[in-house]
N, C-alpha and C positions, 0 to 999 in steps of 0.2 A: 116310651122307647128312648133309650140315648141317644143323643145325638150321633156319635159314632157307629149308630145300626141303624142311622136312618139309610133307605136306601136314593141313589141317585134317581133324578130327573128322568133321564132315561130309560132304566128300570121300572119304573114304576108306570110307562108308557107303556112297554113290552107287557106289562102282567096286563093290562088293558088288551090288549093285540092278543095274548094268547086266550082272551079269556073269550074273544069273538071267531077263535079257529069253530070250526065243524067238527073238527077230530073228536074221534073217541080217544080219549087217553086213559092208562095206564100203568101202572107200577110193574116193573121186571122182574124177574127172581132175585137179582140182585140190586133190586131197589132206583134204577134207571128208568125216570121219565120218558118214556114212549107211546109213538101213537102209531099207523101204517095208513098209508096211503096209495093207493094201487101197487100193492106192492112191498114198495121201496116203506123201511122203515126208518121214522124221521124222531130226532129229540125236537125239545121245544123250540132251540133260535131254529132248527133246517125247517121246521113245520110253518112260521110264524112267518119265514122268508115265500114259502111255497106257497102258501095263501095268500099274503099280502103283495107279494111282487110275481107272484106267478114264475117265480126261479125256484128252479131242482138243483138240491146238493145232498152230498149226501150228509149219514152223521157225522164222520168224520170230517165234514170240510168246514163246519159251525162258524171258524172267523170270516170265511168270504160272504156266508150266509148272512151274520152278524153285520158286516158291515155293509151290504145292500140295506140296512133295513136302517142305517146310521147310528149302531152300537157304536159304542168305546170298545177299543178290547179289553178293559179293564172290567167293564158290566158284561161284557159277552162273559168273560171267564167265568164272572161270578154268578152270574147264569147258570151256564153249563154245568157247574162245579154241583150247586143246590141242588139243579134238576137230577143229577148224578149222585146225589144221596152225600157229594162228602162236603160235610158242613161241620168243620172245624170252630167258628165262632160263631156269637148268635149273631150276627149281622146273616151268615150264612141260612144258620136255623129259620127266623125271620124269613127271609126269602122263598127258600126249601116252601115254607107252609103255603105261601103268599102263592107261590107255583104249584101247587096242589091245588090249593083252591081256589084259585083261576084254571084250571085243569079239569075242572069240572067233577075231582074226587075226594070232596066231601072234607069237615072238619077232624075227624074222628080215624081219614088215612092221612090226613095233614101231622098232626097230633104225634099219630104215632109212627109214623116217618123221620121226625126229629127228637124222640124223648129219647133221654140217656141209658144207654144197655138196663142199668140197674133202677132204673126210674117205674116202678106200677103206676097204672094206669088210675087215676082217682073216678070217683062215682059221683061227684060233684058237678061236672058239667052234664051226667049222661040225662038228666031231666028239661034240660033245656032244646031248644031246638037247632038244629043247624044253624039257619038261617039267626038267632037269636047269638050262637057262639061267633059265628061269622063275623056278626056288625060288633059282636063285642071286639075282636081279635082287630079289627080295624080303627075303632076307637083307641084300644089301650095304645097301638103303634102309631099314632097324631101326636 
């Protein structure tokens, strides 16, 4: 990984946090990170807030969410942005996958969550195992 798509300190705490929610999560019709919890349904920072600090926001309120949990708004955004499907560069991308699969859905809806409209899917990884593409996908970004 380039150094310009490493992601922050912070960040990289969050995917930790999200990766010990209970939630089931989800991918939306429109490609929005979701999970529900009594209810109320939460993106990643309101969910990661709701579990970790036992504070209810909702999705739209993600920076006061964010900053209970001591985001930047600079990584809340970039957060939100990823888990929201719009990943403009690959720092974005990078993240996007990183949040899937702390999400607990798989390398293969990571994958293809971030590949480019015109991008086919190769047959190249399909013989290895998650858990084998996973530690690779974390190796390469070191």
């Amino acid at each position: 990984m380039r150094t310009g798509d490493r992601l922050a300190p912070d960040i990289e705490i969050f995917l930790q946090w999200l990766a010990a929610t209970p939630y089931s999560w989800r991918l939306q019709s429109d490609d929005r990170l979701r999970t529900d919890d009594d209810g109320a349904v939460l993106c990643a920072v309101t969910a990661v807030a709701r579990y970790r600090e036992a504070l209810a926001f909702s999705v739209g309120d993600w920076v006061r969410a964010a900053d209970s949990l001591g985001l930047s708004y600079a990584s809340a955004g970039l957060i939100v942005d990823a888990a929201d499907g719009r990943t403009a560069g690959t720092r974005a991308k990078t993240l996007r996958r990183r949040l899937l699969l702390a999400a607990g859905l798989g390398l293969e809806s990571a994958s293809r969550a971030v590949a480019d409209p015109g991008e086919a899917p190769t047959d190249a990884g399909a013989a290895r195992s998650e858990t084998e593409q996973s530690q690779a996908l974390v190796s390469a970004e070191r």
